[in-house]
KOLNUVO-826922 format. One record per residue (C-alpha): residue in three letters; x negated, y negated, z negated. Coordinates in pm, whole numbers, plus 50000, padded with zeros to 5 digits. Example, Ala and Ser with C-alpha at 12.3 -4.5 7.8 and 13.67 -1.06 7.14 Angstrom:
REM KOLNUVO-826922
ala487705045049220 ser486335010649286 
REM end
This chain:
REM KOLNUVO-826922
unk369827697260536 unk370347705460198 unk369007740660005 unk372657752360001 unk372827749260370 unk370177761460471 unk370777794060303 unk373307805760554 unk373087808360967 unk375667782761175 unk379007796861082 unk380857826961224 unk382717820961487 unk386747840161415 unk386347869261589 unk383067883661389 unk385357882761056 unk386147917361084 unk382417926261171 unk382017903860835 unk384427919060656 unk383567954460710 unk379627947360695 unk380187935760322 unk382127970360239 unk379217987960409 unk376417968960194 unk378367978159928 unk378828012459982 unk375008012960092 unk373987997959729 unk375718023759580 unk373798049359688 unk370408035059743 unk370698028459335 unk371708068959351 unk369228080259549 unk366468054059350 unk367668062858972 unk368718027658956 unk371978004858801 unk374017997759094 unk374647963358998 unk371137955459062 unk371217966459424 unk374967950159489 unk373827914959379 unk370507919259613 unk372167932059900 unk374837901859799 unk371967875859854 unk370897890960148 unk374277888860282 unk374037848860247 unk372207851760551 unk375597857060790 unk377527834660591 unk379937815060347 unk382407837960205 unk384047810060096 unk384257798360466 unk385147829260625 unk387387841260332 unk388577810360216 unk388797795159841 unk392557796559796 unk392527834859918 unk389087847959774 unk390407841259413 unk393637861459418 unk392167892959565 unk389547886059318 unk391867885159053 unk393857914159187 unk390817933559233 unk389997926158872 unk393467940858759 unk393077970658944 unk389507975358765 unk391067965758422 unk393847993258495 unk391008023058530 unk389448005558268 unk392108010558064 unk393018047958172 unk389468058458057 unk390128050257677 unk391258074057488 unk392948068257121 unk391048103157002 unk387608080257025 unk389058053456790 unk388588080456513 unk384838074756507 unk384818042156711 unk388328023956618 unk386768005256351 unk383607991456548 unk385477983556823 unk387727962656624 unk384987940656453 unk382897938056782 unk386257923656931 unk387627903756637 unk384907883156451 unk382007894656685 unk384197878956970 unk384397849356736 unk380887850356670 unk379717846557031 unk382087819457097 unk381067795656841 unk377227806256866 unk377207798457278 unk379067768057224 unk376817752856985 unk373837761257288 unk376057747957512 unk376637715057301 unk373207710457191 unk371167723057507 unk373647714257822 unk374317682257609 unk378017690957709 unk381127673357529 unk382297697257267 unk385437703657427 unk383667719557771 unk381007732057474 unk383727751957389 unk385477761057674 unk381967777157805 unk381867795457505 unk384837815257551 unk384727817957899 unk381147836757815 unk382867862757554 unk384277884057849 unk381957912357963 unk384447932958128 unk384527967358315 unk383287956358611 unk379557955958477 unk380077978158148 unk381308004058360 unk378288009258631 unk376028008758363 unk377758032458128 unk377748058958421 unk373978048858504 unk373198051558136 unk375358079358011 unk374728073757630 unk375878092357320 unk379618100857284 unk379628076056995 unk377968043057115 unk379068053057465 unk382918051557368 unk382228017857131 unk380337999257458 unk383238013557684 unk385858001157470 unk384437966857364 unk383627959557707 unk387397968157869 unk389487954257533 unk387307918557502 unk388237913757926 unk391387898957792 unk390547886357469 unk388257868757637 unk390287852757911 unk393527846157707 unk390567824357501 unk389067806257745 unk392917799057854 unk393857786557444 unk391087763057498 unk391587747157760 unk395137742657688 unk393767724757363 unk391077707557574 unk393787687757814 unk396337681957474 unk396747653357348 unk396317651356999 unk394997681356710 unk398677692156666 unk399777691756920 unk396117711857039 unk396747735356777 unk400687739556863 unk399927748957227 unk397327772457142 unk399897790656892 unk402227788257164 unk399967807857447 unk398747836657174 unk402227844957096 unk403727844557470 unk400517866157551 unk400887886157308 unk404727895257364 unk404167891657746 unk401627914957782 unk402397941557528 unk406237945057652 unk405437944257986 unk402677967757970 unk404777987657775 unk407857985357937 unk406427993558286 unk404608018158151 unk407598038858003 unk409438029658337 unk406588046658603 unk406608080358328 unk410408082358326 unk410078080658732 unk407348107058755 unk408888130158490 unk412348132058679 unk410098135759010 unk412308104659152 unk408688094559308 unk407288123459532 unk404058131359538 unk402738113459881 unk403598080959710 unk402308085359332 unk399018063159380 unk400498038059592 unk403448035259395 unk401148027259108 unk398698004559228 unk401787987959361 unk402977990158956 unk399747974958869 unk399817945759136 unk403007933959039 unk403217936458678 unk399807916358700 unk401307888058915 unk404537889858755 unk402687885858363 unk400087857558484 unk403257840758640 unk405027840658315 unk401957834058114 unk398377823858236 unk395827852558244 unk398467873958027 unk398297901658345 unk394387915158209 unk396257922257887 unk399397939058053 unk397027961358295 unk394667968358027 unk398217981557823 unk399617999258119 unk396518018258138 unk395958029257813 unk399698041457762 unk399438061558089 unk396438076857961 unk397258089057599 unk400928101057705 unk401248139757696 unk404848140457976 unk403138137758266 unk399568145158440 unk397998116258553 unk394408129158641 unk395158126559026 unk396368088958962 unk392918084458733 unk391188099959025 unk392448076359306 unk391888044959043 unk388118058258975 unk387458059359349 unk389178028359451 unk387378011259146 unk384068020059293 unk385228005559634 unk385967974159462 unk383357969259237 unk380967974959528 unk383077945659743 unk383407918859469 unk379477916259346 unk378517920259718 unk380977883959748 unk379797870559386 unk376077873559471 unk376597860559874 unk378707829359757 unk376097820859491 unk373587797859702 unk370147790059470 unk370847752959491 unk374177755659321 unk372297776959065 unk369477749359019 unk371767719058898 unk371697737058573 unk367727733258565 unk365557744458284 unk368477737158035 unk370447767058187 unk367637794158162 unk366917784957821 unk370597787057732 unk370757821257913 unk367837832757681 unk369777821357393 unk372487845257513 unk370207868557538 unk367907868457234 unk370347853356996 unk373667852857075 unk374327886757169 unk371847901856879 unk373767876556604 unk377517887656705 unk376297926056676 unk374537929556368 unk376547904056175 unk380197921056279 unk378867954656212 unk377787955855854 unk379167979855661 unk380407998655986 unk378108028755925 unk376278023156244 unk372648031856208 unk369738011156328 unk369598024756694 unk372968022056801 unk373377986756668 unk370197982556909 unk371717996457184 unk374357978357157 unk372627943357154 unk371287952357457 unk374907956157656 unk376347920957704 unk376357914558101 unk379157893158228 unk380967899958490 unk383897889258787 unk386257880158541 unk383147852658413 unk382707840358792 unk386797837758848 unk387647819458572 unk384997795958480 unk385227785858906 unk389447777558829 unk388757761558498 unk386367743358622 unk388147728158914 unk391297721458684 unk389237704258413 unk387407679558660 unk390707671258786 unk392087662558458 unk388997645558396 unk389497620358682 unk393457617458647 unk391827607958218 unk389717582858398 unk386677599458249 unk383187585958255 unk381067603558587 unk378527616058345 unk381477637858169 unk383127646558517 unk379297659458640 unk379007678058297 unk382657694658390 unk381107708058767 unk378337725358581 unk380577750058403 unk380637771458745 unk376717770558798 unk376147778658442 unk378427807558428 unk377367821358760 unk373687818658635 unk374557836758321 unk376427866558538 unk373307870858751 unk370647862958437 unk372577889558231 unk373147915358480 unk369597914958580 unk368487915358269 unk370757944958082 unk370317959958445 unk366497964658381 unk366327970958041 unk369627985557890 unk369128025357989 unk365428025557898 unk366208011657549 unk368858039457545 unk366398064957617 unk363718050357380 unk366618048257099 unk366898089457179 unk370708080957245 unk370838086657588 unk368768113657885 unk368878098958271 unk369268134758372 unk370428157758151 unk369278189658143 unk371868205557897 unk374538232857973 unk377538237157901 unk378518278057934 unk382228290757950 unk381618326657814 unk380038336957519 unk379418380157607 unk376758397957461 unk374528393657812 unk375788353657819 unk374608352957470 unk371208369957535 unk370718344357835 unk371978311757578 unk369398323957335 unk366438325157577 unk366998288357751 unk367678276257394 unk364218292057309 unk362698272557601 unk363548240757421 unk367238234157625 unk370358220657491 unk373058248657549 unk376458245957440 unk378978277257457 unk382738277657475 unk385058314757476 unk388168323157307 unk386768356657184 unk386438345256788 unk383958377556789 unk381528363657035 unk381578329156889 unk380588345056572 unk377608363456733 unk376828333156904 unk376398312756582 unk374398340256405 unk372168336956713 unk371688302056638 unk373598291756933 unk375848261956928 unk379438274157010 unk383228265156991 unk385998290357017 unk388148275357222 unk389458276057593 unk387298260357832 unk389968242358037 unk391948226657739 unk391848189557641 unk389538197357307 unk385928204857508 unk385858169457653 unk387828150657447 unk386628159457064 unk383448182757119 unk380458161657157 unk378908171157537 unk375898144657495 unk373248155457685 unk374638183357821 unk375088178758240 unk375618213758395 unk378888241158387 unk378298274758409 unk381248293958399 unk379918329758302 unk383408347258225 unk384428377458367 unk387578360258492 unk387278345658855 unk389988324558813 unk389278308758500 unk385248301058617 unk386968281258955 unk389488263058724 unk386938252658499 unk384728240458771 unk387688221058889 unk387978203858564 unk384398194658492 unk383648181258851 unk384868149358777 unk382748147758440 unk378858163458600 unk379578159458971 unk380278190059234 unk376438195259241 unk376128206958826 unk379028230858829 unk378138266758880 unk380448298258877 unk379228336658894 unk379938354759261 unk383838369759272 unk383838403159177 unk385898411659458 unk383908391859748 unk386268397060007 unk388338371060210 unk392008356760289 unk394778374060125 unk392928394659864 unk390198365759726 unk390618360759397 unk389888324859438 unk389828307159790 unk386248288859872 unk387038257859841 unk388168260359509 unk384898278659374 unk381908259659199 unk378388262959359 unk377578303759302 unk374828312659086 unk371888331059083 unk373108356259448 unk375618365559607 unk377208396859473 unk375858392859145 unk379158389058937 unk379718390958587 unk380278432858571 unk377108437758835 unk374728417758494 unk377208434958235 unk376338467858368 unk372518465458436 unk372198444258064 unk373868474457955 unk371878502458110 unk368678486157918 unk368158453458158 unk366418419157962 unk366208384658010 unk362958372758001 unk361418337558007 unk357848340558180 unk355128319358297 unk353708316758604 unk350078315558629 unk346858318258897 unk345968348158758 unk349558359458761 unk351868344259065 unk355238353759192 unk354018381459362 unk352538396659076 unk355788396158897 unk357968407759193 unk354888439059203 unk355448444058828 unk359368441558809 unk360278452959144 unk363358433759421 unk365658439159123 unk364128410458977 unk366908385258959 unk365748351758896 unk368238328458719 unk366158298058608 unk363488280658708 unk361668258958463 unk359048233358653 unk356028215058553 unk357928185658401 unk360128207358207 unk363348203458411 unk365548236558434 unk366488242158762 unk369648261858805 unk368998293659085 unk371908297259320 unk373038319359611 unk371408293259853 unk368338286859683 unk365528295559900 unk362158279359723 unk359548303859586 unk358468299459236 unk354918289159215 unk352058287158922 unk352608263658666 unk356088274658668 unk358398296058396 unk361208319858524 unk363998327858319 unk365268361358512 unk367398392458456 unk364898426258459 unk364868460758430 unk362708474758153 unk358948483758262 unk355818495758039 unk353918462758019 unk350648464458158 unk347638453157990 unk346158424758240 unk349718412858232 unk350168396657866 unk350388363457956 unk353318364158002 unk356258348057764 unk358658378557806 unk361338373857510 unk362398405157297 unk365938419657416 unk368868413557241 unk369718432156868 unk370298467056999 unk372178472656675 unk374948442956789 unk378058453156999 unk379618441957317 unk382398429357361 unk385028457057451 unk387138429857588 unk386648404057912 unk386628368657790 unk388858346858000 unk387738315657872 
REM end
């Protein structure tokens, strides 16, 4: 029995399929949040689970070869789509002319750089030297993606990594197709004809396509000639065909024509299409979690091991070289500082799109081979192009799995959990509470229309932005890095659910926090219906007039430590039950947000940030890190912000 065989049990008999089927969505479902839960790249735990999933079987045998491929591929497009609808054209403005090098002549770079290890180490014919080469270029969203949301770097290098990784996808595939339309010419003319050929119908293919189906779904959805029930199927149905239709017309043309589609959809201003971006995001994850779960459980260790030694040290070529060489040398003169050129070396995994079409290329090129009348040495070389590629997708992942975010973190361009806030509001009391958790060494970040608050807020030394919290400008051109919580302090109800609603998508229902309605009642005279609401801070009750009032009657926020000598009781005993605590800053120097259902009692070693009534000090209590009060001397607001 050979290695490969005896990786998997006898095979399923027909009527476990479905028990197959579903157990691969549940692994990959159950990766997903085991790498939650353990602070880890999901990709890690898909490919592991994906191994371990060898154990019930071929999904090659259950799934079948001629099938697996297309959904593969269709799965891919679907990917590519979101991929596409998360680029905006506002990022190019800092990132347009990075992007374009790393695509362009670092593309270039890589291709000639991992055929030449190809030629020289895998002693392949230059043709296949080069048709592994290009094949390699693609990363692809499938892999940048996970790790960008793992990761969550700097706005900058964030939006560069995003937009290399979804833009080279098709680069990357239309070149692996112009070479091996060269490879199986006849002749360097005609070679070079064919290859002119294929740019130029991809080109035109994809671009009018994409652009053509693009304008057709917005016309549709702007005349409401779609209704809502059927928006998301109508355009994953878009997507689907447009893909199949472009790939029939031209050869891996459809990634291009998605990717298009995408992008259009995204930067038009006609119609909303977060609730389509929604669906896509969710369905992505559901895909992405199927497809490595498949990748890893069809990639038996024997297949891996015909490449031998020569294949890891070409993977650490990849790796140490290749990668490093295409960055550095397409970036000079981009303005990119030391860091994120580092960063940026260290984001290269490949992908599905890797697996899918080095396994067709390599099936077609054998079979030209033979038809040739090739030597066997050259037809073995041609079968090794799938085992290389596959050990290069589960070398890279690894290995940019491991190391990527703590290079980010050590680079000081990205925080696993950041502890910043974001604050819709900017009154005199949200201003005094800003100041103190800025104090306490926290990024804060506040947004109100009020031009007069703003204005205090900057003479604070508080970073601010006058500007509605629920428009387009806070996410799209202010920079939110490090930031991870809302709080939306206005004394508008309405406006602190909305902007909950938009930011949920951005820090997760978890980090957005509203103050208690003013008018706490229920059903036809809430201001805002519960379900609607962000988490409520600090208590129940406690809404933005009941802190207005008491701030205003003399109240402070105070930052103050927690000690043996001086516990929680002590400082309930010295500041009475109208005490509110609003922070909680622990050992480790996280900020934990206090909210109506927090129930924990503060212990030593601890800092509270809390809302107090003015008391005479007393002596045996001066430990504590109480902050001064606001300027007495600077006004309030006479005005309710509403943003």
């Amino acid at each position: 029995m050979s290695l490969s065989e005896s990786c998997y049990l006898p095979p399923l008999s027909p009527e476990y399929y479905p028990l197959y089927l579903a157990g691969v969505l549940g692994l990959g479902i159950a990766a997903q949040w085991l790498a939650w839960r353990l602070h880890l790249p999901s990709i890690l735990l898909l490919l592991a689970f994906g191994f371990a999933a060898q154990l019930a079987g071929d999904p090659d045998d259950i799934i079948g070869k001629d099938l697996l491929f297309p959904i593969v591929s269709l799965s891919v497009a679907v990917i590519l789509f979101e991929g596409g609808m998360s680029l905006k054209f506002s990022e190019l403005r800092e990132a347009g002319g990075v992007v374009l090098r790393l695509v362009t002549v670092g593309a270039a770079i890589c291709w000639g750089l991992a055929g030449l290890a190809a030629y020289f180490i895998m002693g392949f014919p230059i043709e296949l030297a080069a048709l592994i080469g290009a094949i390699l270029v693609v990363t692809g969203p499938t892999v940048i993606a996970p790790l960008l949301n793992y990761i969550r770097p700097a706005r900058k290098v964030g939006s560069i990594a995003k937009w290399e990784g979804i833009v080279i996808d098709p680069i990357g595939a239309v070149l692996a197709v112009l070479v091996y339309e060269a490879v199986v010419a006849t002749g360097l003319n005609e070679a070079f004809a064919v290859a002119l050929l294929a740019i130029l119908k991809t080109l035109v293919v994809g671009l009018v396509l994409g652009a053509f189906s693009a304008a057709t779904l917005i016309l549709l959805l702007r005349r409401f000639l779609i209704p809502d029930f059927l928006h998301n199927a109508s355009i994953l149905a878009a997507i689907l065909v447009v893909f199949a239709v472009s790939n029939a017309i031209q050869p891996e043309s459809g990634l291009l024509t998605v990717t298009v589609l995408g992008i259009l959809l995204a930067n038009q201003k006609r119609i909303t299409v977060r609730h389509i971006f929604e669906f896509k995001e969710n369905l992505r994850v559901l895909l992405i979690s199927c497809l490595f779960v498949v990748l890893a459980a069809r990639t038996s260790p024997a297949e891996i091991a015909k490449v031998g030694w020569q294949g890891l040290l070409f993977l650490l070529l990849l790796i140490v070289i290749v990668r490093p060489a295409s960055v550095l040398l397409s970036t000079i003169g981009s303005g990119l500082n030391w860091r994120q050129k580092t960063f940026l070396c260290f984001m290269a995994p490949r992908g599905i799109v890797a697996a899918a079409v080095s396994s067709v290329f390599a099936f077609e090129i054998v079979e030209e081979y033979v038809h040739r009348g090739a030597d066997p040495t050259t037809i073995a070389q041609a079968e090794l192009l799938a085992p290389l590629a596959l050990l290069v997708i589960v070398g890279t992942v690894t290995f940019y799995g491991l190391t990527a975010a703590p290079i980010a973190r050590m680079l000081g361009l990205a925080s696993p959990n950041p502890q910043g806030l974001l604050i819709a509001g900017a009154d005199r009391w949200v201003r005094e509470l800003g100041k103190v958790i800025h104090d306490a060494g926290f990024q804060v970040l506040l947004v109100d229309t009020n031009y007069r608050n703003i204005s205090a807020a900057k003479m604070a030394g508080l970073p601010a932005h006058c500007a509605s919290i629920l428009s387009d400008y806070v996410t799209e051109e202010i920079n939110i890095g490090g930031i991870g919580r809302l709080l939306a302090l206005t004394a508008n109800d309405e406006v602190n659910a909305l902007a909950c609603q938009e930011f949920i998508h951005l820090f997760g229902r978890k980090e957005v926090y509203q103050l208690a309605a003013w008018d706490s009642g229920s059903g036809r005279r809430a201001s805002v219906s519960d379900h609607l609401r962000g988490r409520v801070l600090f208590s129940e009750g406690v809404d933005f007039y009941v802190v207005a009032r008491r701030f205003a009657a003399g109240a402070q926020i105070k930052k103050t430590s927690l000690t043996a000598e001086f516990t929680y009781a002590d400082f309930l005993k010295r500041y009475g039950d109208s005490a509110l605590v609003m922070f909680i800053i622990d050992e480790g120097k996280k900020l934990e947000v206090r909210t109506a259902e927090s129930t924990a009692t503060p212990k030593p070693g601890q800092s509270l940030i809390s809302l107090v009534d003015p008391v005479k000090p007393a002596p045996e209590e001066t430990q504590s890190e109480d902050v001064a009060p606001e300027d007495e001397t600077e006004t309030e607001s006479q005005s309710p912000s509403s943003s």
